[in-house]
N, C-alpha and C positions, 0 to 999 in steps of 0.2 A: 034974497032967497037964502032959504039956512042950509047949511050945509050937516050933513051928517056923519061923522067921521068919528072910528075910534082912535083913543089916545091913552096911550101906553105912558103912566106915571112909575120909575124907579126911581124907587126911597132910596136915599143919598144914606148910607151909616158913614161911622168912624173906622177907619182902615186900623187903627191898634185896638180898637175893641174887638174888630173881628179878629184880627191874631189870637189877644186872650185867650179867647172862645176856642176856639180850636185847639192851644197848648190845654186849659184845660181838658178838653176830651182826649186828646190825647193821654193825656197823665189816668185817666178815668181806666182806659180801657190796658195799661199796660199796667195796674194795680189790680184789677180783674183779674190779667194772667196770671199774675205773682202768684196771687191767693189761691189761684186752682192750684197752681202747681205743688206749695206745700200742702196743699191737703190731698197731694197726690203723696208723697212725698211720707205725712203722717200715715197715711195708708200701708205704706211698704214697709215702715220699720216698727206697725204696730202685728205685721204678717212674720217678719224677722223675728221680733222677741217669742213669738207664740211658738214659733221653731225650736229656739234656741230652747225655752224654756222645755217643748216635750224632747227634745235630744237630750237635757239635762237630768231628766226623771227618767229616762230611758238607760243615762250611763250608770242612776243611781241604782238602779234597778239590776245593773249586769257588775257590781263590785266584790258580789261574794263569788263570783264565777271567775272573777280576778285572782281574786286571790287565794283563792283553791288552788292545792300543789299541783303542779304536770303529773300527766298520768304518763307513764313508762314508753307508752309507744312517741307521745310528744319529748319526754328528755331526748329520747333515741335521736328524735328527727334533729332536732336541739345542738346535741352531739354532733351529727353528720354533718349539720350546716358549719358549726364551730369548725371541724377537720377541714373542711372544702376551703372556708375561708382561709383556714391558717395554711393552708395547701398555695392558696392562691398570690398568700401572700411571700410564703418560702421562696416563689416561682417570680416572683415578681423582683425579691431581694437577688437571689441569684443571677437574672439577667442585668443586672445594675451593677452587680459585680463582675460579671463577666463582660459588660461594657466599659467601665473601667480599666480591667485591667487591661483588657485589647488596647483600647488608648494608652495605657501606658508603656505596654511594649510596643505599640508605631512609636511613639516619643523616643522610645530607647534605641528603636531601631532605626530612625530617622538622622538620630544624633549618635550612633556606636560606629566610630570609625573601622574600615574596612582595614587587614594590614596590607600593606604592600610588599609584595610579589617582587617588583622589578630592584632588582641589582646593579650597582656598578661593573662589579665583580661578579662572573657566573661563577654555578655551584660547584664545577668541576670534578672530578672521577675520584674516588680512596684509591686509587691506585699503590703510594709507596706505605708501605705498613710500617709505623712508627716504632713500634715495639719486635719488630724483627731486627736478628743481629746480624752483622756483616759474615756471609760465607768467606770472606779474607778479608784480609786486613794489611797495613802496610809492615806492621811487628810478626806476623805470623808466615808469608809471604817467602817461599824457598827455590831459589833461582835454580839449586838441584833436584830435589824433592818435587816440586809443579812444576816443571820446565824441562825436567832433561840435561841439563847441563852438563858437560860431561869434563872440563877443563882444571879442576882440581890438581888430579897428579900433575898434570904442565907446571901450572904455577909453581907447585912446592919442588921437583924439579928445577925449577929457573931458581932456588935461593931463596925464595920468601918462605920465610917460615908458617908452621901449620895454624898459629895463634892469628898471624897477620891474616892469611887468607881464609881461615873463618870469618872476620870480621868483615874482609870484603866481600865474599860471596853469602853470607848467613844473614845479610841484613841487619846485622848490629847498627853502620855505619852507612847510610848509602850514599853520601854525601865525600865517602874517600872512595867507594866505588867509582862514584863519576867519573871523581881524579882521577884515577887510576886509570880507567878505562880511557880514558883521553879520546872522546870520541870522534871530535874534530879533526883529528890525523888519518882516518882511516886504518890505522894501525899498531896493532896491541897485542899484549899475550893472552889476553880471554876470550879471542873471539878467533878462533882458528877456522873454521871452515862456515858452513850455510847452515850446517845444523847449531851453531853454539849460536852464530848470528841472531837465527830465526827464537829460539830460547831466547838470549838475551833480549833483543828488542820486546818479546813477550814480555819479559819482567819488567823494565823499565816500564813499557805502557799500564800494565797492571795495577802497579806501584803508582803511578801518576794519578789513577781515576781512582785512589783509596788516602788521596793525602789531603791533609790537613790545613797544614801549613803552608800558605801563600808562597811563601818565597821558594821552600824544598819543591814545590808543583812546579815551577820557573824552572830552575834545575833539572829536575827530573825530563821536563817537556823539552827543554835546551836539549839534554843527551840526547832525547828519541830523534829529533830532526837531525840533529848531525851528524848519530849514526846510519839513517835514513840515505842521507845526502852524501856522503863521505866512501859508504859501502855498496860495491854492485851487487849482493847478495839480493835473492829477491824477497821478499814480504808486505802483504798488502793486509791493508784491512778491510775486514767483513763484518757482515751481520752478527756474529757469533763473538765479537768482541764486545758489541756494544750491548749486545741482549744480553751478556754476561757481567755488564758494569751497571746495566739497568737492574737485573735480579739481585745482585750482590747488593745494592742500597736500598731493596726493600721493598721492589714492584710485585706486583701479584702476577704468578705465573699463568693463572687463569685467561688473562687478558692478553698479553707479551709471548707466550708460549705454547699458545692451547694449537694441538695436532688438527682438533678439528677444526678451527677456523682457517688455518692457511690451506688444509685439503677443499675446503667448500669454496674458499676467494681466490685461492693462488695454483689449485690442482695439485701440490705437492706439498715435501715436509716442509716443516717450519725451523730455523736456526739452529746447528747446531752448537750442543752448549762444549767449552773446552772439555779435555779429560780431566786437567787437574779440580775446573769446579765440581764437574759432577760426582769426583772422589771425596770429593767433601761435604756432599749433603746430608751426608747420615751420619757424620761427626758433627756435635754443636761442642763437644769441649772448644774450650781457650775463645769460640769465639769474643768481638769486643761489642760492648753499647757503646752509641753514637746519640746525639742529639738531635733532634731535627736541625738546627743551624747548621750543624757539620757535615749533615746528610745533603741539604740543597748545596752548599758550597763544593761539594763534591761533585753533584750533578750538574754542574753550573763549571768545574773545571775539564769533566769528563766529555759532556758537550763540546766545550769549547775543542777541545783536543781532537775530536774525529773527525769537526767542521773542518781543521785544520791539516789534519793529513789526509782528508780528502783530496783537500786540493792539491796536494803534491801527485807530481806525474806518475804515472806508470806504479800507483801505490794501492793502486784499487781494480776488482776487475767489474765492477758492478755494470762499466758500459756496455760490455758484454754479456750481461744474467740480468736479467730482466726482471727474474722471479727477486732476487737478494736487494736490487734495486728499490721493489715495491715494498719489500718488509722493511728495510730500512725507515723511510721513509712512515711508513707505518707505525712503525717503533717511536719516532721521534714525534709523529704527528700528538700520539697517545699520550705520551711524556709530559708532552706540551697544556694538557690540560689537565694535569693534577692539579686538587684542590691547594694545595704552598703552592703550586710551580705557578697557578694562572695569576697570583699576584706575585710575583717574581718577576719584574722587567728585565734585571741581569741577565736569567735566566732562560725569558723566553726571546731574548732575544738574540742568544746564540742559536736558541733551536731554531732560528727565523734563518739564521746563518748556514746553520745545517742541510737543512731544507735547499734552500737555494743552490749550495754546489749539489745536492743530491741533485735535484730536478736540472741541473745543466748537463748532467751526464745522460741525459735519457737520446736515446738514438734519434737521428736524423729523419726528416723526412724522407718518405712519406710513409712510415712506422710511427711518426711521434703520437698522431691522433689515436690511433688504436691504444698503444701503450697508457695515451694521460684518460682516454675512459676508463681503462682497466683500473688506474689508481683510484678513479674518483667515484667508483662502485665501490671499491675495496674501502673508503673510508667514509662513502654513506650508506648504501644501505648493506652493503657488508657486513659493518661493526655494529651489532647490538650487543652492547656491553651488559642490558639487563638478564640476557639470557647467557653471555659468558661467564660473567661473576656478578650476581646480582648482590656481592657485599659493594663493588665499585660503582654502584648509583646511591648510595646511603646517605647522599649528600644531598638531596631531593627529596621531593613525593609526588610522585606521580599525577595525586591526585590533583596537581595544579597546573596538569597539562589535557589536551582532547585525549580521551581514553585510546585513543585505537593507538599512541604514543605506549602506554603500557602494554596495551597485548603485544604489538610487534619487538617490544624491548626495546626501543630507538636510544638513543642519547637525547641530551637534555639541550631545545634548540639554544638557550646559550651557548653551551660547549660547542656546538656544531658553529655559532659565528665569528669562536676563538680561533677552532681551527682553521677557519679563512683567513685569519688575521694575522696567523705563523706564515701563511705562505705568502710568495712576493708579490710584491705589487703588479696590478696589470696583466699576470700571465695569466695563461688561460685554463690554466687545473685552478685557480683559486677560482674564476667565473662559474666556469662548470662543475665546479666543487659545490659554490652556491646556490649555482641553479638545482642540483641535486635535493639540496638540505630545503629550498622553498617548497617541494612538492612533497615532500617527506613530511612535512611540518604540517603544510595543508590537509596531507591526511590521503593525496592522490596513490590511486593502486595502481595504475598504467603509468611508470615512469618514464620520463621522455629523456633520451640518454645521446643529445648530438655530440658529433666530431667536435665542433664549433659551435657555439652559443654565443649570441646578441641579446638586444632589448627586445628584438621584434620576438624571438623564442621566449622571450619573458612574456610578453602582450598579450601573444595567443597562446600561453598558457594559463594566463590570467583570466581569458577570455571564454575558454575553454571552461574552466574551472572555476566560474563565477559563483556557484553557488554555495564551492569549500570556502572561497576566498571572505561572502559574509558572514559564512558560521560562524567561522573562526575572529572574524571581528567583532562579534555581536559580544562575547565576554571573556575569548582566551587572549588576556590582554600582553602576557608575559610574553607569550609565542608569537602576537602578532608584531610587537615589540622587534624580538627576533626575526623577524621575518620581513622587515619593513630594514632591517641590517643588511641584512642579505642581498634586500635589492639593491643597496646602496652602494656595495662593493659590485654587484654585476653593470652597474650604472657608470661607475669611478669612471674606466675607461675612454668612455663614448662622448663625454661632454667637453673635451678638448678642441676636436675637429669636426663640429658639430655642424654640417650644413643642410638649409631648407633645401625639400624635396628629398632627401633619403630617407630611407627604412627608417635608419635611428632617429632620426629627427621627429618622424609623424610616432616613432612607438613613444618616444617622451613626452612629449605631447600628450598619446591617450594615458602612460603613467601619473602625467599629473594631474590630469584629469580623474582619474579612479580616487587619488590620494585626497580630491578637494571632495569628492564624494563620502570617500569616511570622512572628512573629519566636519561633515555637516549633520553625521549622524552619532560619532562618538562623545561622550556626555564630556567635557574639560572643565568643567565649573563647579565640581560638588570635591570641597575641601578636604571630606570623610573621605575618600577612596582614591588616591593620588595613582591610583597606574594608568587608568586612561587618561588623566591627564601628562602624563610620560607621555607614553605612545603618542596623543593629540600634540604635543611640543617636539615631538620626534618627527612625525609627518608631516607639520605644518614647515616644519625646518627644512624639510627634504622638497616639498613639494616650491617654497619658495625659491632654492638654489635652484633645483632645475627648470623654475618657468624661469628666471632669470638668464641662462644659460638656452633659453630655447627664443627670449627676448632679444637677447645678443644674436641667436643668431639670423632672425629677425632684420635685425638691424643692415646686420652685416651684407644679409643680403640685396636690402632694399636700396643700400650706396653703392653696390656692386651695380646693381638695375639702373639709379639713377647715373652716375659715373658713365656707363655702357651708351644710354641714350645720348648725352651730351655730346661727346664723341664722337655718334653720329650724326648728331646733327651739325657739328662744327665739322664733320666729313662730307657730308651735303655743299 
């Protein structure tokens, strides 16, 4: 049986022939795109020249319209654009210049060192005037004539002839005076009763605070003590001698003798001057010139000599006058910061001497406290020197303190930390002297004026017055300087006996705390302006010593604690 079936025959090809096959068509149809493409291609840049070419008959076209002059209204415009520009360009040089030079003055200013303000030495008062001449002198000087004296006829009586006792009594010789007067014996022919006494001892003191010469000062000061010592006659010394040895070298009377200052601080008059000086003020004949050398060595012997018969007994009544007491003092505080005297150590360290027997004669309790406020008004906010004699601040400018320093006329807070530094250690007018002059400085108008003053009265016034306290450190570096002194001496005291759990302990504590606070805020690292960095080595000094002292006591107390417990528990 046949079977009827289809049958599918596939022609077998060559497998690399059919690649060919295909690579050519391939190659076929991508030489087709080629060739459209540039004849796309010629298309576009036969569209481009035909452009180019009517733009180019179009520019030839517009050349005479080129170059045809501007008409009047187009120069105009021409013009204006030309000014605008050069306008724009002036404006443009000018800010480039004014940016510059700005840059150049921060460069200048970056780099122009600040001067510095702060002093070894403060600026201290004109007080002694240079070119004034002695109201006496030791040549001029008439133990008859200014004094009274009345022993003449005696002498020439007893046998000495009239040549000799000119020379003893005329000051030719004072050095046979002495002799003569042999004062060590208590007895002589010149000195007959209480009045030739009281004369004579005038002359010799007079004569002492006007010499020269070292050795005739010895001399002269030998006499005064021993006819002192030797003689019951009475005479003391007062304000009136020494405001008379202050004038006579050249103080201004403005300051030393004004009616109105002791009427405002003292309620009464102020010192009287001798008769014989004030017989001499309207006489300048014969006076003599002095040097400044000659002049401090004078005040530097004249000092010395009133320290010293202070101390002698029954030679003063000052313990008694309260008013003469505080002038005194006054007198010598003033002295004390003359611009020669405050570098004078000689000097002021008699007046430190001075001071000291002054302030031991102040009455007993419970009058003392009353009496050292009275002084310590009387020589802060009492004395504005710029309104007693504003030639005695010429040694400053104001303009390098907080202004409300110049309206009120204050002193210069240097001067105010010298004169803490005449008076003695540890007492309590120098503290409260200080505490005075820190609120003064700050600029505070409600002064706080205790009997007695601590750290803790510092604290909370500190506390109180937190917002003078930053003013003033933000950039019065001079005064905070000063002020940062101040507390230093109200401090002195308290760190001795220094135990945890008191007042003073926790007020030092908040002090060194305040002082770690400036000095995280005051700049110590810029080499142009060296005063904060003072002040910043000032505090950082101070705040060190007293955390140490507050470390210790610390300590102290902690082995007291453990000590205690042991004790008892070996009592157990």
């Amino acid at each position: 049986q046949a079977y009827n079936c289809l049958i599918h025959f596939y022609k077998r090809q060559n497998i690399q022939q059919l690649q060919l096959e295909n690579i050519q068509q391939e190659d076929y149809i991508m030489s087709r795109a080629v060739h459209r493409e540039y004849e796309e291609e010629d298309l576009d840049l036969d569209s481009l020249l035909e452009a180019s070419c009517s733009q180019h008959e179009d520019s030839v076209l517009d050349i005479d319209s080129i170059l045809r002059p501007l008409s009047d209204s187009q120069q105009e415009m021409e013009a204006n654009l030309d000014l605008r520009d050069q306008k724009i360009r002036d404006e443009i040089a000018t800010q480039e210049e004014k940016r510059v030079r700005s840059e150049q003055e921060q460069v200048m200013i970056r780099h122009k060192g600040t001067p510095a303000l702060i002093k070894r030495k403060p600026p201290g008062l004109n007080l002694f005037q240079p070119e004034q001449l002695l109201t006496f002198s030791m040549t001029d000087l008439s133990l008859e004539r200014d004094f009274g004296w009345t022993g003449r006829k005696r002498l020439e009586q007893s046998g000495l002839a009239s040549s000799f006792v000119e020379r003893l009594v005329g000051g030719q010789n004072v050095l046979m005076m002495v002799r003569y007067l042999a004062p060590e014996t208590g007895q002589n022919n010149m000195v007959a009763n209480e009045e030739e006494f009281r004369s004579m001892v005038d002359y010799v003191f007079y004569l002492s605070t006007v010499c020269e010469d070292q050795l005739t000062f010895s001399v002269l000061s030998k006499c005064l003590f021993d006819l002192l010592k030797s003689c019951g006659h009475p005479w003391h010394v007062t304000t009136s001698h020494l405001l008379a040895t202050f004038l006579n070298l050249g103080a201004r009377a403005q300051l030393l003798a004004s009616e109105q200052f002791y009427q405002m601080n003292l309620a009464s008059s102020g010192p009287v001057l001798p008769q014989f000086y004030t017989a001499r003020l309207n006489n300048r004949q014969g006076r003599k010139v002095i040097s400044q050398q000659s002049r401090l060595v004078m005040l530097r012997n004249s000092v010395q000599l009133v320290g010293d018969l202070l101390r002698l007994p029954d030679r003063n009544h000052l313990g008694q006058n309260t008013t003469s007491l505080l002038t005194m003092v006054y007198l010598a505080i003033t002295v004390g910061q003359d611009q020669a005297v405050v570098g004078t150590p000689a000097i002021t360290r008699s007046i430190s001497l001075l001071l000291h027997s002054l302030l031991s004669l102040l009455p007993p309790p419970p009058h003392t406290e009353t009496h050292i406020q009275d002084m310590a008004e009387l020589l802060s906010a009492g004395f504005l020197p710029h309104h007693l004699c504003p030639s005695s601040t010429s040694t400053w400018s104001y303009t390098s303190l907080p202004a409300y320093m110049a309206t009120a006329g204050h002193n210069h807070p240097h001067n105010m930390l010298t004169s803490c530094s005449l008076l003695p250690p540890h007492s309590s007018i120098k503290h409260l002297l200080a505490y005075l002059y820190i609120q003064l400085v700050l600029g505070v108008t409600s002064v706080d004026l205790p009997g007695q003053v601590s750290t803790t009265d510092l604290v909370q016034m500190l506390d109180t017055h937190k917002g003078l306290w930053w003013t003033l450190a933000k950039d019065q570096h001079y005064s905070m300087w000063s002020v940062l002194g101040l507390m230093d001496i109200m401090v002195e005291g308290e760190m001795e006996e220094l135990k945890v759990g008191t007042d003073q302990f926790d007020s030092l504590k908040k002090l060194v705390s305040l002082l770690e606070q400036y000095l995280g805020r005051v700049g110590r690292n810029d080499p142009l302006n060296l005063d904060p960095v003072t002040v910043g080595e000032l505090a950082a000094e101070m705040a060190s010593r007293w955390k140490m002292a507050v470390n210790t006591a610390e300590n102290i107390h902690s082995m007291k604690v453990q000590t205690g417990l042991t004790k008892e528990a070996q009592g157990e």
